[in-house]
N, C-alpha and C positions, 0 to 999 in steps of 0.2 A: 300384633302378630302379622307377620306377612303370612301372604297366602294369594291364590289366584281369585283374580275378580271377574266376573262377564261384564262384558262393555256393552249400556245399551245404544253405544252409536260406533261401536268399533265395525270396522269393514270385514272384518273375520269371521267364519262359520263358528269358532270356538277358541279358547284360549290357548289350545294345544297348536291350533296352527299359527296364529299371532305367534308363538313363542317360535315356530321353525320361520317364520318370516324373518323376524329379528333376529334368530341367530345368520339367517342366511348374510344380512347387512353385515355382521361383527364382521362374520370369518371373508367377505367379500373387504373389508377394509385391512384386517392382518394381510391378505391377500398383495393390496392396490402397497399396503408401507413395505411390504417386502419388496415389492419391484423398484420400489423409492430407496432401497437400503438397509431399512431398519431391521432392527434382529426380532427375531421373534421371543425371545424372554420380553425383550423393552415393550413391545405390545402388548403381553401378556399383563403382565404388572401395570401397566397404565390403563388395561381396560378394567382388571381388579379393582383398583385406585376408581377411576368412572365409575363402577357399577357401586360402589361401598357408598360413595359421597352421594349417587340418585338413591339408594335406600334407604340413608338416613336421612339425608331434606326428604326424603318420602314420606317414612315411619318413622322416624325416631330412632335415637341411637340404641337403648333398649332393646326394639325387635330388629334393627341390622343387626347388632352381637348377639341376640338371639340365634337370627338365623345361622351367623358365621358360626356359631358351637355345630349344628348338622353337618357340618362341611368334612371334616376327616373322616367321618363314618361313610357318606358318601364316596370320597374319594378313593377310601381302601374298599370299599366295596363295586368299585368299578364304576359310578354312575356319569363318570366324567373320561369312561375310557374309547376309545375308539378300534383301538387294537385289538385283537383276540388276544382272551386270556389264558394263561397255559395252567 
């Protein structure tokens, strides 16, 4: 099962800020390929693609399709919105 781990030699006060560190990286690289060109769906899908293939060499394919079942409940429930919702 995935789930969050405490690192005992991670540089972070807590897992919740490791997680805004690294997304700060993502969305600073969407950033750097759009000035390069690239569209942002091709990003989008190739960091999906990234993040699928580090969770299965992670956990196993198992708990990656595990987790991908969560995913549309999340999404229609906002958890990946940024927008205000009306």
């Amino acid at each position: 099962m995935i789930q969050d781990y405490e690192y005992a030699e991670a540089p972070f006060d807590d897992v919740a800020e490791e997680k805004r560190v690294a997304l700060g990286y993502v969305t600073e690289a969407f950033a750097e390929a759009q000035l390069d060109g690239l569209d942002a769906d091709c990003m989008a899908q190739a960091a999906i693609f990234a993040a699928f293939q580090e969770l299965v060499a992670t956990y196993g394919e198992d708990a990656a399709a595990e987790f991908a079942q969560g995913l549309p409940d999340r999404i229609r429930a906002g958890g990946f919105s940024t927008a205000p919702r009306h």
